[in-house]
N, C-alpha and C positions, 0 to 999 in steps of 0.2 A: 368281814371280807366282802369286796363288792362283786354282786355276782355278775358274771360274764355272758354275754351274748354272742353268738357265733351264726355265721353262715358259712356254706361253702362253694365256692367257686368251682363247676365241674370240666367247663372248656372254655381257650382262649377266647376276646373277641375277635385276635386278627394274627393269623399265622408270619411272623416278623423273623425267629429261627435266629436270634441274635445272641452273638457270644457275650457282648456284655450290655444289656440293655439299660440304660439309665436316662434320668431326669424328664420325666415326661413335665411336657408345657403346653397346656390350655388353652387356646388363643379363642374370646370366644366371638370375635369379631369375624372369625372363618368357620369354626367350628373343627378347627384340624388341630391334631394331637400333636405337636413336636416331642421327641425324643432322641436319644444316642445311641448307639452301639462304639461302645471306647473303644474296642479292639481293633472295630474295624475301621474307626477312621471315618463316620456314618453320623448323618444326621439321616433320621426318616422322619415322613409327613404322612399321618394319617386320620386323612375326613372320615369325622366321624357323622355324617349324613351319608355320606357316598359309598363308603368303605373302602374309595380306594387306597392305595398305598403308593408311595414315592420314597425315592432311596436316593440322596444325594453322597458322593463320595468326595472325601476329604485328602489329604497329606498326612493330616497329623491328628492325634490323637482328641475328640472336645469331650468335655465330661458334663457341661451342661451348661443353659440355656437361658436367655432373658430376652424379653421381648423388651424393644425398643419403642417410644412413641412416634416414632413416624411409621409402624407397622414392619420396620427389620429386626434382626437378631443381631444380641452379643451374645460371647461366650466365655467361658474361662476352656481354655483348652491348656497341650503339656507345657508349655514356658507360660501362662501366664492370662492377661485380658484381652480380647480382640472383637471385634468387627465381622460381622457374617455377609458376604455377596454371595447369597444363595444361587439365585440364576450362574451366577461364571462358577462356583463350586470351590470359592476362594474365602481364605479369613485373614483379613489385616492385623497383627497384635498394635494395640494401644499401649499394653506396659508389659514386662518382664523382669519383675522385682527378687525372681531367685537370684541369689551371690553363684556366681559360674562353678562354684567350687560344688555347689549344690542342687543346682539346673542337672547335673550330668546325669544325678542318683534319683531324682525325686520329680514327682507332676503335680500339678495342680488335680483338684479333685472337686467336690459338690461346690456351689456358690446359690447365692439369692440377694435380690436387692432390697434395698431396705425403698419409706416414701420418698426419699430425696434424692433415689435413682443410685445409691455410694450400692459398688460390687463388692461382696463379702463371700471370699473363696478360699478352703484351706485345702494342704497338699497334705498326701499320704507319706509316711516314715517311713527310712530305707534303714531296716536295725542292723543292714551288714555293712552298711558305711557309716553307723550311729549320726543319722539326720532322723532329728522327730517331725511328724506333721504340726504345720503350724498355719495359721491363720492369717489372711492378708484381707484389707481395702482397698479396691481403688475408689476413689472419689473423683468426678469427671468435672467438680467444679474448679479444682487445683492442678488436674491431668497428672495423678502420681497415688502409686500402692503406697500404702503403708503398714509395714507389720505388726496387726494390732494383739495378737498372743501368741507369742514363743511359743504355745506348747508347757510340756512335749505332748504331742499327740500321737497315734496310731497314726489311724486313716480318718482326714476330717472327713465328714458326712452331712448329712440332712441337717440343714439349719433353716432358720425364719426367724419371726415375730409374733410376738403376742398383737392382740389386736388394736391396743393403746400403744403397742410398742415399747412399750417401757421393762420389758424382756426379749433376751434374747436365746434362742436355743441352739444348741450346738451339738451334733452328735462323733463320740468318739469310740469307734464303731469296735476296732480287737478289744478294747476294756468294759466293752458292755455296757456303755454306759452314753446319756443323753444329759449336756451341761445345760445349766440356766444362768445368765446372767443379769444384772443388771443394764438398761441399754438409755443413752441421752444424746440423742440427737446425733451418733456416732461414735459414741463413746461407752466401752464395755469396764466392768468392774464387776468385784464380787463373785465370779465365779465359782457354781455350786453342784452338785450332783442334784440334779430334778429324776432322772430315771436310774437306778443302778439294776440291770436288767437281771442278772442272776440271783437276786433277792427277789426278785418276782417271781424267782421258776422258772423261769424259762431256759431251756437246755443247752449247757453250753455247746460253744463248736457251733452255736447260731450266735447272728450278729444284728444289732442295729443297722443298719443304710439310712438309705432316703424318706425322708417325713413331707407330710403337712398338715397342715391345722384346720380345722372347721371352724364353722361361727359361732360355736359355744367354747370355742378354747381348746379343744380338745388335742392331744399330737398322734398322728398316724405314725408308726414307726413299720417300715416295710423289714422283716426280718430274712437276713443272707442267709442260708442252709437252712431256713424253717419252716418253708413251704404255708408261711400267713404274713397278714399285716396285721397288725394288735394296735388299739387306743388307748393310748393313756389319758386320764380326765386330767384334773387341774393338781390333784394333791401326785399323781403320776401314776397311778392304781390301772390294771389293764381291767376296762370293762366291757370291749367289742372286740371281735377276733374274726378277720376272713381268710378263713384255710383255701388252699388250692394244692391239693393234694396228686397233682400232676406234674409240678412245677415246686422246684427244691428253691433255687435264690432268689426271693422275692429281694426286687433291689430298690425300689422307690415309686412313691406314687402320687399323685395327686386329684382333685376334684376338677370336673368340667361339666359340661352335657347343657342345653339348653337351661336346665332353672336349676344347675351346681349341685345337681346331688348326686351326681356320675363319677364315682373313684376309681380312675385310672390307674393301669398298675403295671410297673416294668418285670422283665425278668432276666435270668442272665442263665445262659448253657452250663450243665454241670462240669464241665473242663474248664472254668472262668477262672482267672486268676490261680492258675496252680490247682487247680481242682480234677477232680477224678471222672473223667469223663466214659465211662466203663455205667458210673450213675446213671444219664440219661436215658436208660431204655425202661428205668423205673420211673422216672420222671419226665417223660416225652416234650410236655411242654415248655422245660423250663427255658426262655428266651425269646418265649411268647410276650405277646400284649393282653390283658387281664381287664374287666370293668365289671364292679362292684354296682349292684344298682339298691343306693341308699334314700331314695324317695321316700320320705314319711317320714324319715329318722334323721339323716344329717344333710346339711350341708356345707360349702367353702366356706371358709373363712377368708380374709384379708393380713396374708403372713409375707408374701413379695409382693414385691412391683415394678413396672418398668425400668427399666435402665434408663437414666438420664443425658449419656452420653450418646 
């Protein structure tokens, strides 16, 4: 059994107070943290030189984030792909591939892009209208989503790439579980169980979310009600764990920081999503912004990238 390392995380780095914090994004040409708050409709920006914070408000609901190369943002928000005008506080959608029948019950949810810029975003299952979460593309060299897995899924979640890319990960976040695929040039097959989280112990009523990868392979999984993030190596084995025992739904996270060894970390208010919000007086933070300092042990790896659109 591989033995596990752990640290603890005692206070936030930046009091953010967000009901559903998600998808932090590393921009390191600024040094500023992008992130979301889904409920509220919120993109926030936080320099991480400066410390300050900025809070833009939205219409509608974005669930996360890609940086564009001409230096703006896409998003996947609730209908689908679109275009970020941060200054005016507006998002153009590019596509809307739900069938109407299915747009009413269900949102888009995590995304990341692969090198060639194609968005790869799945939406969460609505089990009281029986719609499974399922997985979509857009590719911005054809201008058009394609639904590249049915499913059925729970709530799609934290996905990426290996650093050949020639995998892909998926997480399907109520079954506990973190898929690997085969991945060619935008093309998925093979689909496998790489993490089945409750054969590791870990307790249920906790959930996989949002990941990312370092540059030895490894998958960060940010666990919902678990108050840590946990590493899975290459065979899926948890060997690193950062508890924050202040903060219950660790929701997602990523590397940044001048030389990438800075793991960012979202969080979401214990009322989030149907939650008991009577919790939070045990867990004060949870909704805060979190940063791991892994200098000497890990850093980013290369798992998204730019949106090419």
């Amino acid at each position: 059994m591989a033995t596990v390392t752990s640290i603890v995380l005692t206070k936030p780095l930046a009091k953010t107070s967000c009901t559903l914090g998600e998808g932090p994004l590393y921009d390191p040409t600024s040094a500023v943290l992008y992130f979301v708050d889904i409920e509220k409709s919120q993109i926030l920006l936080f320099n991480t030189a400066t410390s300050e914070l900025s809070v833009s408000q939205f219409d509608t609901p974005i669930s996360c984030l890609a940086l564009r190369r001409n230096g703006e943002l896409a998003c996947v928000a609730g209908s689908g792909f679109a275009l970020i005008d941060l200054p005016n506080r507006s998002l153009n959608y590019i596509s809307k591939p739900l069938p109407p029948s299915t747009a009413a019950h269900v949102r888009f949810n995590d995304g990341a892009c692969d090198s060639k810029g194609r968005f790869f975003a799945g939406t969460v299952c609505s089990s009281k209208h029986h719609i499974p979460g399922q997985l979509y593309c857009f590719d911005p060299s054809t201008g058009s989503a394609t639904l590249v897995d049915e499913g059925p899924f729970t709530d799609c979640n934290g996905l990426g790439w290996s650093a050949d890319e020639k995998t892909f990960y998926l997480t399907d976040s109520l079954v506990n579980r973190i898929y690997a695929y085969d991945y060619n040039d935008g093309k998925l097959s093979n689909r496998r169980d790489f993490v089945n989280a409750l054969e590791l112990g870990l307790p249920e009523r906790t959930y996989p979310d949002g990941l990312c990868i370092d540059s030895e392979g490894g998958i960060w999984s940010a666990r919902f009600g678990g108050s840590k993030v946990v590493r899975h190596s290459s065979d899926g084995a948890i060997d690193f764990e950062i508890n924050i025992p202040s903060a219950l739904n660790i929701t997602a996270c990523c590397f940044g920081g001048p030389n990438d060894d800075q793991l960012f970390i979202t969080t979401a208010h214990c009322g989030a999503v149907g939650g008991d919000p009577s919790r939070q007086a045990r867990y004060p933070d949870s909704g805060d912004v979190f940063v791991a300092d892994l200098a000497g042990r890990y850093k980013g790896g290369k798992w998204r990238y730019h949106f090419s659109g």
